[in-house]
Each structure stands twice: as structure tokens, then as C-alpha cells.
C-alpha positions as CSV (number, residue, x, y, z in Angstrom):
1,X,80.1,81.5,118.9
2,X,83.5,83.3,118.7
3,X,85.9,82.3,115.7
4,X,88.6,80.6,117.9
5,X,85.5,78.2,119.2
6,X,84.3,77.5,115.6
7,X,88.1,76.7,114.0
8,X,88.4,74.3,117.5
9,X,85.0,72.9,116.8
10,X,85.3,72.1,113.1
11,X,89.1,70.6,113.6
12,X,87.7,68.6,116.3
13,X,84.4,67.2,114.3
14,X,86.7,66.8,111.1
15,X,89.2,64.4,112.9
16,X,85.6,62.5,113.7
17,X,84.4,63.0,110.3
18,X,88.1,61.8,108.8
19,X,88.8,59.0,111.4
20,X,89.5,55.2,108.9
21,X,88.4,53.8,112.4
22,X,84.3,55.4,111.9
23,X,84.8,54.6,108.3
24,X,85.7,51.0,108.7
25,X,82.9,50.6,111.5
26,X,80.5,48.5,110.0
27,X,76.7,49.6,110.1
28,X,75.3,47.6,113.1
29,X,78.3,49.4,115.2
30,X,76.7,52.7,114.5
31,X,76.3,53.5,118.2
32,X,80.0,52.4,119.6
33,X,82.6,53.2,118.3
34,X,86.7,51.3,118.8
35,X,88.8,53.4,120.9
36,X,92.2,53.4,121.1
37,X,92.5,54.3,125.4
38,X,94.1,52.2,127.8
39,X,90.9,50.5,128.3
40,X,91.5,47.1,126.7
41,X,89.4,48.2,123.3
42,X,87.0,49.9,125.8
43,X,84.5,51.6,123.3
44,X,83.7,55.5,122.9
45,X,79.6,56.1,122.7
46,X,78.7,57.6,119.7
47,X,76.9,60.2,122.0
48,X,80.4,61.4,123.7
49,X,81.9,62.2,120.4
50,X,82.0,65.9,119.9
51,X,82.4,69.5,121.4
52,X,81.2,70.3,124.9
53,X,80.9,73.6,126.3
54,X,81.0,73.8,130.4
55,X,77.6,74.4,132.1
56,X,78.8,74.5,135.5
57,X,81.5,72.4,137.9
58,X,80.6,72.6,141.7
59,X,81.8,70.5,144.3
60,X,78.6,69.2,146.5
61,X,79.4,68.4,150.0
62,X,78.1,65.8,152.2
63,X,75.1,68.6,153.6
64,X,74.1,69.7,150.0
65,X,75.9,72.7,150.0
66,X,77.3,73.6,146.7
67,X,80.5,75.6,146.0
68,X,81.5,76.8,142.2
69,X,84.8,75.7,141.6
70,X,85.4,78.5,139.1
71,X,83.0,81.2,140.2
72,X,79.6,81.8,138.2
73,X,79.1,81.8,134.5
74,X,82.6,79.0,134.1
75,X,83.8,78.7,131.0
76,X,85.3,75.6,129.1
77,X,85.6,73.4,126.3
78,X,85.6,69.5,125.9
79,X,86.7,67.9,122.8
80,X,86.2,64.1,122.2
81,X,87.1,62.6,119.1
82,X,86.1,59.1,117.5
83,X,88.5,57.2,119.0
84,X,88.3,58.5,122.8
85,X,91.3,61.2,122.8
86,X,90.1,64.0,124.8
87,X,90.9,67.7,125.6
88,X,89.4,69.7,128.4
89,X,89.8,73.4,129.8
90,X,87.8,74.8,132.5
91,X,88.4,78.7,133.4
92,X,87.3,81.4,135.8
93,X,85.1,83.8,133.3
94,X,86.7,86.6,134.7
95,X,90.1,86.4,135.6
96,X,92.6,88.8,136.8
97,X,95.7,89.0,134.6
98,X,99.3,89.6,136.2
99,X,100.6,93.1,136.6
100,X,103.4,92.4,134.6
101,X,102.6,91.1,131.1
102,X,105.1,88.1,131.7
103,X,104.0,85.1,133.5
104,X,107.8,84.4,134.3
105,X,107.6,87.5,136.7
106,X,104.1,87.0,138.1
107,X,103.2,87.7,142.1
108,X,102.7,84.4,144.3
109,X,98.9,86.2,144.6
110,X,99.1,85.9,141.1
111,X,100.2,82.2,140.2
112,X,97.5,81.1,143.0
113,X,95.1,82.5,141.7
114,X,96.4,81.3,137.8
115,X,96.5,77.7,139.4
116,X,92.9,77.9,141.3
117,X,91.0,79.8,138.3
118,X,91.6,77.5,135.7
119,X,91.9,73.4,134.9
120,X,92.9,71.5,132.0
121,X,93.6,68.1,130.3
122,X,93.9,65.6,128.0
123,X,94.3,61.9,127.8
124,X,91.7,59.3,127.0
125,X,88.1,58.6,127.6
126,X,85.8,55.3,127.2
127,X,82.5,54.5,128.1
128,X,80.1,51.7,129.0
129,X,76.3,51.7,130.7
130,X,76.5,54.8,132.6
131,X,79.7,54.3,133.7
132,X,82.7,56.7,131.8
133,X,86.3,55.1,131.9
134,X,89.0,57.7,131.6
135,X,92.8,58.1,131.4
136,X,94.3,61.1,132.2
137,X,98.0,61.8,130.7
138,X,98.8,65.3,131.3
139,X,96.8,67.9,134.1
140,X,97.6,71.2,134.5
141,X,97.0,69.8,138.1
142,X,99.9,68.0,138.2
143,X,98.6,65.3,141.1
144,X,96.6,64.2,138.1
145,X,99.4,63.2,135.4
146,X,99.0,59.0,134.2
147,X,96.0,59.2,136.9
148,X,93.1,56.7,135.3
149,X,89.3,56.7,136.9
150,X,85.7,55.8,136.5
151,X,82.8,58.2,136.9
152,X,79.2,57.8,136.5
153,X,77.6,59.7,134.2
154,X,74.2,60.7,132.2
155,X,73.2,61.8,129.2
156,X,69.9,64.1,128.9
157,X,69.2,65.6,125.7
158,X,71.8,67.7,125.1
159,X,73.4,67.9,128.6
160,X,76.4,65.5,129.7
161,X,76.6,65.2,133.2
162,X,79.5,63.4,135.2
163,X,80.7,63.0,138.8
164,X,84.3,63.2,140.4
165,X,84.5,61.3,143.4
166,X,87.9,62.8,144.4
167,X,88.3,66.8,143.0
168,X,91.3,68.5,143.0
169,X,89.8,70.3,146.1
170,X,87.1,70.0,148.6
171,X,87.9,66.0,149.1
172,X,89.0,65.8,152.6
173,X,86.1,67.8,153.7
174,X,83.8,64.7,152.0
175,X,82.7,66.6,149.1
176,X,82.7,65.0,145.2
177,X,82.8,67.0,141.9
178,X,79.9,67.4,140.0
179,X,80.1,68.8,136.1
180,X,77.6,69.3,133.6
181,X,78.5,70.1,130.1
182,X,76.2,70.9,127.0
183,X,76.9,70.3,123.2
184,X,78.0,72.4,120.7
185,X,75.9,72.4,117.9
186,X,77.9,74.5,115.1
């Protein structure tokens, strides 16, 4: 694991560590935790607190077909802390960078491909069942900004899988978002 990755990794698991919220929580709580979203005190697993590192993020339309979003190999990083705040990136692995080393002068070529290579957020994330509650407040796809949304999800071992009924492409053509994610383990 890179340096940058670890520093992320340990600020995010000693906010969760630090949180008064986890340290208030009394024992037979272990497995929920409060969360602060949007949600009406909507409650954040215990088993979605943490680091996630992308697996994959296809969209699958309506005959099967997949297509990866971000090409193969994706990288990314999802953050969750105790209390449901969330930040998520999702990149291209191999990008191309601008000809010019100023993104104020880039080619339209350039800020398409910037746009369609890479996704990020942050907002707010809940969970109940198998059903994940979230609140976006700021996209890098701007369509997204103060969007909110429910997506059902699982949990196997250590893989997190969710669905997006309506991606930031592929949606009129009938197809949903499909991502899979993996814990960090430091």
C-alpha cells in the first residue's frame, strides 16, 4: 500500500477510533452505530465503517452485457466514518494527462476525457437490511449535487457490493450501475 493510501487510511480509522459518538455507544449497540445523515438518525452498520478500495464499477445492461465505466484495473477509494460522512473517488488507472501542465489551458479532448475517467464524492451514508440510504452533497458530476438515493447492497466477506439504479451514464439505454468494493485491511 502506497504512503498517501496509508496516511488516508489511518486519518480515516482514527476519526472512527476518536468519534465521542462510538465511545458513548453503549455495548448492546455494538453493531449500529448513530449517524449524523439526513436520514432521521438513520444508523451506519458497523460493517460500512472504514476504507474501501474499488474492485470494479460496470454498468450492466438489460441483455447482460457489461461495460467498465473506468476501463480495467479502476482505481478508488471509499472512506466511511462512524457517523456516516463519506468520501469516494473512482479513476481511470491509466489516464492521459494534458499537454500543457495547466488544467486552465487543457484541450476540449482533454477535459472530456478528465470528466469521463474519473468520479468523486462526498456527502452522507446510512444503512438498514440490505438496503444503503445515501446523501450526496457535492459530485464532481455536478447532476449529482444535494441528490439523496437508496441502493441495495451486500456484504460478503470482505467485498461490499452496491447497485445504482440510475449511473451517470448508460441510463437511457436501461442499464444500472453495479460497484463492488473490498476493505482495506492496514
Amino acid at each position: 500500500m502506497s504512503r498517501a493510501k496509508r496516511l488516508v487510511l489511518a486519518a480515516c480509522l482514527a476519526s472512527t477510533i476518536a468519534s465521542p459518538i462510538l465511545a458513548a455507544a453503549p455495548a448492546q449497540d455494538a453493531a449500529m452505530k448513530p449517524s449524523e445523515s439526513t436520514h432521521g438518525g438513520a444508523m451506519v452498520p458497523k460493517e460500512l465503517i472504514g476504507a474501501w478500495a474499488l474492485v470494479r464499477c460496470d454498468n450492466v445492461y438489460p441483455d447482460g452485457h457489461r461495460v467498465e465505466l473506468y476501463g480495467p484495473n479502476p482505481e478508488g477509494m471509499w472512506l466511511i466514518d462512524a457517523q456516516g460522512d463519506y468520501m469516494m473517488q473512482i479513476v481511470r488507472a491509466k489516464r492521459m494527462p494534458f499537454a500543457v501542465n495547466d488544467k486552465s489551458k487543457g484541450t476540449a479532448e482533454e477535459y472530456r476525457a478528465a470528466s469521463m475517467d474519473s468520479n468523486a464524492h462526498y456527502g452522507h451514508v446510512s444503512a438498514d437490511a440490505n438496503l444503503m440510504h445515501s446523501q450526496i452533497l457535492h459530485a464532481s458530476f455536478p447532476n449529482w449535487d444535494g441528490k439523496s438515493g437508496d441502493s441495495s447492497y451486500t456484504i460478503n466477506g470482505d467485498e461490499l457490493t452496491y447497485r445504482v439504479a440510475k449511473p451517470s451514464s448508460g441510463a437511457a439505454e436501461g442499464a444500472h450501475g453495479e460497484v463492488v468494493w473490498r476493505r482495506v485491511h492496514s
